[in-house]
PLY file of the C-alpha trace (Angstrom):
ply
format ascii 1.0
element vertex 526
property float x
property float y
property float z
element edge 525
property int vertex1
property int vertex2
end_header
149.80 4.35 4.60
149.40 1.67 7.18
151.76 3.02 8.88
149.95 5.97 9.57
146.51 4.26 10.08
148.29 2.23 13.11
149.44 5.58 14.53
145.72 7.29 14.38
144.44 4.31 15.96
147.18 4.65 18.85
146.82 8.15 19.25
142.88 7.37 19.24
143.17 3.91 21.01
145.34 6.55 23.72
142.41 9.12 24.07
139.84 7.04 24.59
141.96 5.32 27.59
142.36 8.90 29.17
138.64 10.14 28.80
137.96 6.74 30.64
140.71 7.13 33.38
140.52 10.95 33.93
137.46 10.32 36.20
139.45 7.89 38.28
142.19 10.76 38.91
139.62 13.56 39.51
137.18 13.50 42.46
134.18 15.36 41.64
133.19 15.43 45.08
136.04 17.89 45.69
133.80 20.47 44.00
131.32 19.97 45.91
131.99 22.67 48.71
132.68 25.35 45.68
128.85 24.27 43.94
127.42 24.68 46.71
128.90 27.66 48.19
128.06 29.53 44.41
124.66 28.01 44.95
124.01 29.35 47.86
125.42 32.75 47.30
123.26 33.28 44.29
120.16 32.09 45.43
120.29 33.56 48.87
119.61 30.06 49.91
121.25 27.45 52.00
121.97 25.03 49.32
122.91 21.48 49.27
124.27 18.30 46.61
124.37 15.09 47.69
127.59 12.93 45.20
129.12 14.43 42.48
130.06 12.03 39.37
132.22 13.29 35.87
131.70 12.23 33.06
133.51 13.26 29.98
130.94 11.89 27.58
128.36 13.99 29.23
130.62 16.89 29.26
130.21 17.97 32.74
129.70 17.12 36.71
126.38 15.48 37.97
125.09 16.25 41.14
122.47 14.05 42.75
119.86 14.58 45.68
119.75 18.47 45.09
117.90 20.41 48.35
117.68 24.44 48.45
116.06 26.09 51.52
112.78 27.80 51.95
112.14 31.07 53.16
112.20 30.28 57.17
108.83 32.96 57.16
107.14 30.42 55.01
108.59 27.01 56.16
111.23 24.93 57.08
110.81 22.05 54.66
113.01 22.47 51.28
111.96 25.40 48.53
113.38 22.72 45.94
114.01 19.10 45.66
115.28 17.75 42.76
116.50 14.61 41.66
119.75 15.29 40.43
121.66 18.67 39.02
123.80 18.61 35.64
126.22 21.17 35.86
128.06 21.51 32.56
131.97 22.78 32.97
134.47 23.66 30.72
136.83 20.38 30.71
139.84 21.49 29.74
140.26 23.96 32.88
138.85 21.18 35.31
141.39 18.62 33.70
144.85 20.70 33.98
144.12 22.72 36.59
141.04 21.87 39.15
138.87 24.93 38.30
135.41 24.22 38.41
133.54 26.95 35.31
130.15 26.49 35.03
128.26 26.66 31.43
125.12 25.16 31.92
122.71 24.08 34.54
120.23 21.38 34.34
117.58 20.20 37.14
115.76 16.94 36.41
112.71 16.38 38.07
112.34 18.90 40.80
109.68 19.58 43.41
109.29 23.49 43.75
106.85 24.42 46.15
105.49 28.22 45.97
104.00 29.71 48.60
101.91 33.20 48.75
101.80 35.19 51.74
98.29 35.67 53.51
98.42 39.19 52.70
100.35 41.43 50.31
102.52 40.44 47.63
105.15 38.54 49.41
105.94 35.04 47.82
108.49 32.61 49.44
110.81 33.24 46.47
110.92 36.75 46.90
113.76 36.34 48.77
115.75 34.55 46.36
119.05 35.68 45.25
118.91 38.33 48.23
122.24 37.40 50.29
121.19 38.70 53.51
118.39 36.01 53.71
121.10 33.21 53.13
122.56 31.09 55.95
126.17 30.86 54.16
129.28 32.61 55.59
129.51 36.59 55.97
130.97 38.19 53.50
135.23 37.90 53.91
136.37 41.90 54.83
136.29 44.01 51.55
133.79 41.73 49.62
130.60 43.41 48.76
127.27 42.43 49.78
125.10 43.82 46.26
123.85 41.29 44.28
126.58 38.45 43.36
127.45 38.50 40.10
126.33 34.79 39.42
125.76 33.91 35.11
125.66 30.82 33.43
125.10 30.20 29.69
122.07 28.17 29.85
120.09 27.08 32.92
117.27 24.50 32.11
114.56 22.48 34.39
113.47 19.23 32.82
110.23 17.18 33.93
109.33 19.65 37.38
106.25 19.84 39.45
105.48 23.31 41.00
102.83 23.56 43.47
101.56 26.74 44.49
99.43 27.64 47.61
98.49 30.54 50.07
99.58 30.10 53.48
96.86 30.41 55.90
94.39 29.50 52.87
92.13 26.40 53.51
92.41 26.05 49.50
93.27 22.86 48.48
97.24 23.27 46.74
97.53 23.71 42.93
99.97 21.37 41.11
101.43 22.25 37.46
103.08 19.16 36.23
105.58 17.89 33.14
107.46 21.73 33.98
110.07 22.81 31.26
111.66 25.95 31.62
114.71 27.05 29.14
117.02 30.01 29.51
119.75 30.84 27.62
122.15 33.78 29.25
121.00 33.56 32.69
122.65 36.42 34.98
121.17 38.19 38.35
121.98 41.63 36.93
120.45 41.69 33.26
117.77 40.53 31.11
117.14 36.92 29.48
115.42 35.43 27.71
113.32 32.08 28.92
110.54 29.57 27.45
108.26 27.66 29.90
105.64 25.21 29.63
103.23 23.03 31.77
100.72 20.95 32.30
98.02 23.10 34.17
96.21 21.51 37.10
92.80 19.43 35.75
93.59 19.35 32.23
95.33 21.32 29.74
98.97 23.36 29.28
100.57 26.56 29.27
103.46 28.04 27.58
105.25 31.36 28.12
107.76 32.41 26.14
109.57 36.12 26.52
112.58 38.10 28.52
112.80 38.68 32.10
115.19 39.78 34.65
117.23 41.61 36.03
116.39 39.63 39.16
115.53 42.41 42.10
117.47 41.59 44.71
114.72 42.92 47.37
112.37 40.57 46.26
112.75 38.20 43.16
108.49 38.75 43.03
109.23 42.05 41.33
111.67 41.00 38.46
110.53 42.97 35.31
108.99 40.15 32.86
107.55 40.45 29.38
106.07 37.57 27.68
103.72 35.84 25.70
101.20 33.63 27.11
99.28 30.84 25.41
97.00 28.56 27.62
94.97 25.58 25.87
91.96 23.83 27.41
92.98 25.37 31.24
89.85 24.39 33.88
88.75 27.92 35.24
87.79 26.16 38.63
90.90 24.32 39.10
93.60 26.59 36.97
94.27 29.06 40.09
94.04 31.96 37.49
90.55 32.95 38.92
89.88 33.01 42.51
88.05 29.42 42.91
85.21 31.18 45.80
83.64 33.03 42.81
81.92 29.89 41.43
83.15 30.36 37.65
83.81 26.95 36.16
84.55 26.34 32.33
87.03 25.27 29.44
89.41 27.99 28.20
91.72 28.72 25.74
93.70 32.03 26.10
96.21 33.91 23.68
97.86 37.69 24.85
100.77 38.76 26.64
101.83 40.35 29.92
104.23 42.86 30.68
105.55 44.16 34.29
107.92 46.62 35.03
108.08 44.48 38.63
105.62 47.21 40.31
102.90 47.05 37.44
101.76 43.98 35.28
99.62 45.06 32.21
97.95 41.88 30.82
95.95 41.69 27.94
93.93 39.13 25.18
91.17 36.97 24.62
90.01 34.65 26.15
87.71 31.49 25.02
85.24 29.66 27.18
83.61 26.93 26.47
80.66 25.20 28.60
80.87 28.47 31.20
79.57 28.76 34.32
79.59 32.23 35.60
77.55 31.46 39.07
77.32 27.78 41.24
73.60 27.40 41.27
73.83 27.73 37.32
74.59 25.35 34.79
77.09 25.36 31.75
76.36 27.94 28.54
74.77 26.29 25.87
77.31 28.17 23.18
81.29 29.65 23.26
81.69 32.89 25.03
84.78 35.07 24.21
86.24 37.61 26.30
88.67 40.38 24.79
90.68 42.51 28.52
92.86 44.50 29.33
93.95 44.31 33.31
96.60 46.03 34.81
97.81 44.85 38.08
99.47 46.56 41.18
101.85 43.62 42.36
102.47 45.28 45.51
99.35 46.19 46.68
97.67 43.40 45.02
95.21 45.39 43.66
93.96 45.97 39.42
91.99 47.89 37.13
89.96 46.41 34.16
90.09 48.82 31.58
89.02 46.76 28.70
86.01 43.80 28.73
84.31 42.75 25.90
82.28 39.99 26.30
81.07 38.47 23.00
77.95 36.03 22.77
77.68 35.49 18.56
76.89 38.99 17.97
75.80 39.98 21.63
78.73 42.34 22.29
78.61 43.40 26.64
80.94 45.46 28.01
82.59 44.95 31.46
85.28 47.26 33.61
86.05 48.54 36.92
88.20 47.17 39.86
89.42 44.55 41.86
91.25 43.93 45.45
92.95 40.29 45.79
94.91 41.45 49.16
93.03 39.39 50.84
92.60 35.44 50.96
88.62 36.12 48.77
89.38 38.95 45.83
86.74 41.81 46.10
85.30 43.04 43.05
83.57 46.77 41.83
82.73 46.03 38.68
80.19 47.89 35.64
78.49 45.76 32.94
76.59 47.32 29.92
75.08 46.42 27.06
72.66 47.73 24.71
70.36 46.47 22.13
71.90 43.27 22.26
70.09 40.00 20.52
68.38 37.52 22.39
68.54 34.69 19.88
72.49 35.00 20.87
71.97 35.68 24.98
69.55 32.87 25.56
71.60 29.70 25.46
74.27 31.77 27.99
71.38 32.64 30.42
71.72 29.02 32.10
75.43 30.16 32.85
74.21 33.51 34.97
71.59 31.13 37.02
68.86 32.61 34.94
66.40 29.32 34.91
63.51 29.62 32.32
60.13 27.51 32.20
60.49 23.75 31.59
60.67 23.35 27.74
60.56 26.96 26.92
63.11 29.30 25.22
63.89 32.93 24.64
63.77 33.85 21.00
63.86 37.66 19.09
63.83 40.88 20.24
66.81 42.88 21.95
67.97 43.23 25.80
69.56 45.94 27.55
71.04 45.40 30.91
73.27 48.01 33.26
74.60 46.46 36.31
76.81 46.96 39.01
78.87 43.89 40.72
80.21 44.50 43.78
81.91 42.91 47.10
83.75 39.91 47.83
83.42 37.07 44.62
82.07 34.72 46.98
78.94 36.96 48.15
79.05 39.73 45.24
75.68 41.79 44.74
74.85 42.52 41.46
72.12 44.91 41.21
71.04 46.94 37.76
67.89 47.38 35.44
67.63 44.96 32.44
64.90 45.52 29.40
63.55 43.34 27.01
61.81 44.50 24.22
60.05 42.85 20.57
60.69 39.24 21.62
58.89 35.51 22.68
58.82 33.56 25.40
58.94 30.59 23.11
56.42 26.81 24.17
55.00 29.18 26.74
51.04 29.93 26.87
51.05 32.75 29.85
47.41 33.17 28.44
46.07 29.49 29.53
48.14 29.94 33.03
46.53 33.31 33.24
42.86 32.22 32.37
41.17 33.10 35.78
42.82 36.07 36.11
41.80 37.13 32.73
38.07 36.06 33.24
38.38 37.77 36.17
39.17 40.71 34.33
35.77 40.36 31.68
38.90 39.64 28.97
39.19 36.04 27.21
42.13 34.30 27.68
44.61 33.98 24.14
44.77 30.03 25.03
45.12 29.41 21.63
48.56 30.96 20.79
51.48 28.87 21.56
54.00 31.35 22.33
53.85 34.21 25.03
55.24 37.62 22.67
56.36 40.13 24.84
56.41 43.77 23.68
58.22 44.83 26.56
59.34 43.85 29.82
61.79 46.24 32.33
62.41 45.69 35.95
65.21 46.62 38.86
66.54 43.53 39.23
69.45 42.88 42.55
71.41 39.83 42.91
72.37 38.54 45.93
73.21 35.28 48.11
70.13 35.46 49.91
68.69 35.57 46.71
67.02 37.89 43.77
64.66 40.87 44.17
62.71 42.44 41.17
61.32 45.39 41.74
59.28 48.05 39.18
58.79 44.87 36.83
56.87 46.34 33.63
55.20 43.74 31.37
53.60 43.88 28.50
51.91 41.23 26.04
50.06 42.83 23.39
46.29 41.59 23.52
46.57 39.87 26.92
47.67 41.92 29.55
49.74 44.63 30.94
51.26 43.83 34.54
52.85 45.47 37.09
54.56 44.42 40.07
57.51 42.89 42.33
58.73 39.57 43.66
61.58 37.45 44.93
63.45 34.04 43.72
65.00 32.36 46.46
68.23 30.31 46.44
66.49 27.43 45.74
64.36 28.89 42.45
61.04 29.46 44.45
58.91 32.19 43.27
57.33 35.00 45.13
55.58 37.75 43.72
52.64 40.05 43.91
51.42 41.34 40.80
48.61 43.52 39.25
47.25 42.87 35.74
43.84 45.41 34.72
43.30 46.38 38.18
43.35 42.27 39.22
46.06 41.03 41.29
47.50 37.83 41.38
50.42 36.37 42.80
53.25 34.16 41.08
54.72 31.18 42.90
55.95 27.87 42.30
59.57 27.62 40.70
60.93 29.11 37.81
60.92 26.20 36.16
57.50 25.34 37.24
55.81 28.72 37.60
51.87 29.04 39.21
50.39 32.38 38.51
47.26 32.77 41.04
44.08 35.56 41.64
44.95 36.92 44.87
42.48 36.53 47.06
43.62 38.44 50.00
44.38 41.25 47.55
41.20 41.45 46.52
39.62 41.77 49.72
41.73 44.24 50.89
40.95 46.18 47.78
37.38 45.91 48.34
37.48 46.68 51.98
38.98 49.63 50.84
36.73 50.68 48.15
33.66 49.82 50.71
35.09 51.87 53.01
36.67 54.77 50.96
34.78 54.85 47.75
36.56 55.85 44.77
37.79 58.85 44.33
38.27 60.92 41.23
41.47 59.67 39.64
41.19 56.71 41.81
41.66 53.13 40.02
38.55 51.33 38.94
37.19 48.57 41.56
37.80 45.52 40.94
34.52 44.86 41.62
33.70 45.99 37.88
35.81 43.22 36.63
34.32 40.65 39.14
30.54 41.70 38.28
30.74 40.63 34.68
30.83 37.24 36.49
27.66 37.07 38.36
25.34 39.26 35.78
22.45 37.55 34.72
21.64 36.26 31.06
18.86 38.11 29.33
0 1
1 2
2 3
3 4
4 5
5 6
6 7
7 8
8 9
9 10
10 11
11 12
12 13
13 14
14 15
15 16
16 17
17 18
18 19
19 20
20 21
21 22
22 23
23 24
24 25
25 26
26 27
27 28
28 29
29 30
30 31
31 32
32 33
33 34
34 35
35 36
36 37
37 38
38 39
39 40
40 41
41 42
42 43
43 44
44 45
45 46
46 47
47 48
48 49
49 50
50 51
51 52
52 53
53 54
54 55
55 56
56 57
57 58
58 59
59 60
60 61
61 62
62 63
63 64
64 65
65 66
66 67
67 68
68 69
69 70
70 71
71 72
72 73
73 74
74 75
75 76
76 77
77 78
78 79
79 80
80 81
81 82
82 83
83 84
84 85
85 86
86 87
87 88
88 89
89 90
90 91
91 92
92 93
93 94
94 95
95 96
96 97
97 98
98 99
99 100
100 101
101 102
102 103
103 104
104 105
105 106
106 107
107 108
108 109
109 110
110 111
111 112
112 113
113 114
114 115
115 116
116 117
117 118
118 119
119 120
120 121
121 122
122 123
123 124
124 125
125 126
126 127
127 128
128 129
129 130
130 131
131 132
132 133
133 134
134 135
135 136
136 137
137 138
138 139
139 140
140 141
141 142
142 143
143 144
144 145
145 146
146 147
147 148
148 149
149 150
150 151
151 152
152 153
153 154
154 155
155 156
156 157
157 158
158 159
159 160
160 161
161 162
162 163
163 164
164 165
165 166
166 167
167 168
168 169
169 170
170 171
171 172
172 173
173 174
174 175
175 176
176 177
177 178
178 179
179 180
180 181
181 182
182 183
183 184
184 185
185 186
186 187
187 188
188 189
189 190
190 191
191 192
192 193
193 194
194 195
195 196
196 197
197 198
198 199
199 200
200 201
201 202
202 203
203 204
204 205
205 206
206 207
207 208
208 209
209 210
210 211
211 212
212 213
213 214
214 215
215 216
216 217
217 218
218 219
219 220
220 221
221 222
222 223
223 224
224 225
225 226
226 227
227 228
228 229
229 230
230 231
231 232
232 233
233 234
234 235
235 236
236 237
237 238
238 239
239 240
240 241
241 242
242 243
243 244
244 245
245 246
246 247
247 248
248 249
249 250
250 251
251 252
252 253
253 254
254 255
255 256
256 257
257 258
258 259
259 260
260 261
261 262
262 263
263 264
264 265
265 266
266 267
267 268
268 269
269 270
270 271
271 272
272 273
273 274
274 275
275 276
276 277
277 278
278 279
279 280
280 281
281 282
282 283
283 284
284 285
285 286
286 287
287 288
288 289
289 290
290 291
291 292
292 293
293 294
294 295
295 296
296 297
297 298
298 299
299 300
300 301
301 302
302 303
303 304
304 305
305 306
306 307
307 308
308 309
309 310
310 311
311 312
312 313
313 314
314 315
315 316
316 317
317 318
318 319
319 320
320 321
321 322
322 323
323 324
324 325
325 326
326 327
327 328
328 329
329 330
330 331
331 332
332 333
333 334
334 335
335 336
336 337
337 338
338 339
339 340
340 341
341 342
342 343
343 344
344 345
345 346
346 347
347 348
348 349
349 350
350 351
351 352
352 353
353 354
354 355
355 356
356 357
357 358
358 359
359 360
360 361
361 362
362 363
363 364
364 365
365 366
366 367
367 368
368 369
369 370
370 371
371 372
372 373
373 374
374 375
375 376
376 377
377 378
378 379
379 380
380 381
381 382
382 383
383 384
384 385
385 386
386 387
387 388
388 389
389 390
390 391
391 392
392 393
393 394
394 395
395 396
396 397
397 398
398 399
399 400
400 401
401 402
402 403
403 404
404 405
405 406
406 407
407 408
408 409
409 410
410 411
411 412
412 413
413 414
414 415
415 416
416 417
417 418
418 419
419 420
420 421
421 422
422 423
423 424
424 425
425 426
426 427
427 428
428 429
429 430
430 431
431 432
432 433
433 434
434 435
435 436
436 437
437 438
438 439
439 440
440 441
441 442
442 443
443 444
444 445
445 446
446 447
447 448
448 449
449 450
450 451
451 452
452 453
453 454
454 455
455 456
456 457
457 458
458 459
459 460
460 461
461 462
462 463
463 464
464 465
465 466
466 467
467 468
468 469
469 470
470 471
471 472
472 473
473 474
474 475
475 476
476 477
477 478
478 479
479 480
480 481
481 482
482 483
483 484
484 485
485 486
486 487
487 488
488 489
489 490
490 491
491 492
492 493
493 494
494 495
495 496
496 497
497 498
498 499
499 500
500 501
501 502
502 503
503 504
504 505
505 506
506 507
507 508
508 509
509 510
510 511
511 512
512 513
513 514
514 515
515 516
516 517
517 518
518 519
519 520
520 521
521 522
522 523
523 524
524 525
């Protein structure tokens, strides 16, 4: 029994000193022309490895200082840097005879930088794993120049940083961080499948997790991809998933998949907001807005169709489609937005988010709104023009019948001063959007027992007020801010009108002077 104890330990005592001496007899860096020459081939990329180590323990060669080219249309600094390459290898074939098989690939810590073309759909990886774009040898005489027929079993990235810009673009870069991507059955000419997660620039993470491939060798920007996609806490200003000139700021979650064929990407879900800012002279919603889509995205002309946009406030349910054109550096938008009968106890703490500013320490409260709007033009000047109703609701802390009280004694009527809130029964307008500033024209107004006015007006950039109005034949004008709001007899409107009257007379079917209103002021007591 000892006896054979003493020769296990020999025979073990024996393979231990050859896993330890094996790297003495092989040089690893005798490989290095073959890596890099596969490297190259497959990506389409001049490809280079700084020392190669074995080690037995590890089970394969380590490579460190790893560079691949860029796209010389984009730029001559590297596509990748990476700290070092693990390239697992069958051992017993590199042992007895020298022949370096590759199982697995590993690239710890890399630097990828993407870049998007100014226009179209070109990316600076769209060349990869196209031979013609490589700087490595012609093919020898009989080879063939389709795809190379490059697979590995599993082909990893551990701890990356991508960072993704638009050339020409004066956009500061975008920078995903703690990058881990994981695919098992990697080959140029089939499907695999692949997980990937990141840290998303500003805050929060992403995760995709799905089949892609096979790679087209034209341009790797086209590779047929399904997947799910779950985002947590992603910054909409900073997450480079909405074009940062439209002004829309927020927290989101997001849970749906995306599917592309390479020439058409159909993504759908919902999405979550939190704190949402929808335009920059807002401020954040008061209360979560969801967002249920469908898009479906041309990649090659850059161009999409919403088919499906809900956009949920509580139980305010809006509905938003049309088009979009991101071509160009600023995305262009022609979009519709609907919504009927929808609650204004569930709108009003979203309003801040569309720049919609109501008087200091009021609030919007009952009642139902109905908006129709189109949005159109680039996302950085877009016009949104439409007609909006309000109907059965309160202007909530407001008294419009003490701000109105020399109209209204103007008009012989006596001011409600003693009600608290302003209840509208209705009020309708056009209303267009745009960055000069809004115009409402046709506004319709009507609170039961005070008045009924008619009119128009502007709010400029900067929230100051500018309308002429007309309330029982008396008109008045409305400035200040819309925080701060005056509401004014006009004067000049008056005299005009009574210039006119002294002049013309009134007709039959004419309305009444407001001299009749004006009299009950300077008749006599009994």
């Amino acid at each position: 029994m000892n006896r054979r104890l003493k020769i296990v330990g020999i025979v073990v005592a024996v393979l231990i000193v050859i896993v330890i001496a094996i790297p003495f007899f092989i040089d690893a860096n005798a490989f290095r022309p073959k890596l890099e020459s596969e490297l190259t081939t497959a990506l389409g990329r001049q490809a280079t490895v700084g020392n190669l180590s074995l080690s037995l323990l590890l089970g394969g060669v380590t490579a460190d200082n790893i560079s691949i080219a860029d796209d010389p249309a984009f730029s001559k600094t590297p596509f990748v840097q990476a700290k070092s390459l693990k390239v697992g290898v069958e051992l017993l074939p590199l042992i007895f005879s020298k022949t370096l098989n590759v199982t697995d690939l590993t690239l710890n810590q890399p630097e990828i930088n993407l870049v998007h073309s100014q226009e179209g759909d070109k990316w600076n990886f769209s060349s990869l794993g196209n031979s013609s774009a490589t700087a490595a040898p012609a093919p020898t005489p009989g080879s063939s120049s389709s795809t190379p027929s490059f697979s590995v079993g599993k082909l990893n990235v551990s701890d990356g940083r991508i960072t993704v810009s638009r050339a020409g673009s004066g956009q500061q870069p975008r920078v995903y961080d703690k990058v881990e991507i994981e695919v098992k059955n990697f080959s140029l000419t089939s499907s695999f499948p692949f997980q990937m997660s990141a840290n998303l620039p500003a805050g929060g993470s992403l995760k995709l997790d799905g089949n892609a491939g096979p790679i087209d060798a034209n341009n790797a920007a086209h590779t047929p991809l399904q997947a799910k996609v779950t985002i947590k806490q992603a910054n909409l200003a900073a997450s480079g998933f909405i074009d940062p000139a439209a002004g829309i700021s927020g927290i989101a979650d997001f849970d749906g998949t995306v599917a592309s064929d390479g020439h058409l990407a159909k993504t759908s879900g919902t999405l979550k907001t939190e704190k949402l800012q929808v335009v920059k002279k807002g401020a954040p919603a008061g209360k979560p807005v969801e967002v249920l889509y469908t898009v479906t995205h041309d990649i090659v002309k850059q161009t999409g169709v919403l088919s499906q946009g809900e956009i949920k406030m509580g139980n305010a349910v809006a509905h938003i489609t049309g088009t979009y054109d991101a071509h160009d550096p600023t995305t262009t938008v022609n979009l519709k937005l609907e919504g009927q009968g929808l609650p204004v106890d569930d709108l009003e703490a979203v309003l801040p988010a569309v720049g919609v500013i109501l008087p200091s320490g009021s609030r919007l409260k009952g009642g139902t709104l109905a908006l129709n709007f189109t949005i159109v033009g680039p996302v950085d000047k877009t016009v949104t023009a439409g007609t909006v109703r309000m109907e059965n609701a309160a202007l909530a802390n407001f008294n419009l019948g003490s701000k109105l009280s020399a109209i209204s004694a103007l008009s012989g009527k006596g001011a409600a001063q003693q009600q608290k809130d302003t209840v509208i029964q209705t009020f309708s307008s056009n209303v267009r959007v745009a960055p000069e500033g809004t115009r409402a024209e046709n506004i319709n107004l009507v609170v039961p027992s005070l008045l009924t006015a008619t009119g128009a007006g502007t709010v400029s950039p900067s929230n100051a007020l500018d309308f002429k109005m007309k309330a029982d034949n008396i008109p008045f004008v409305i400035s200040g801010t819309t925080s701060d709001p005056k509401f004014l007899p006009d004067v000049k409107g008056m005299a005009g009108s009574l210039l006119q009257d002294a002049l013309g007379g009134n007709k039959p079917g004419q309305q009444k002077s407001p001299l009749g209103g004006l009299s009950g002021m300077f008749k006599k007591k009994p």
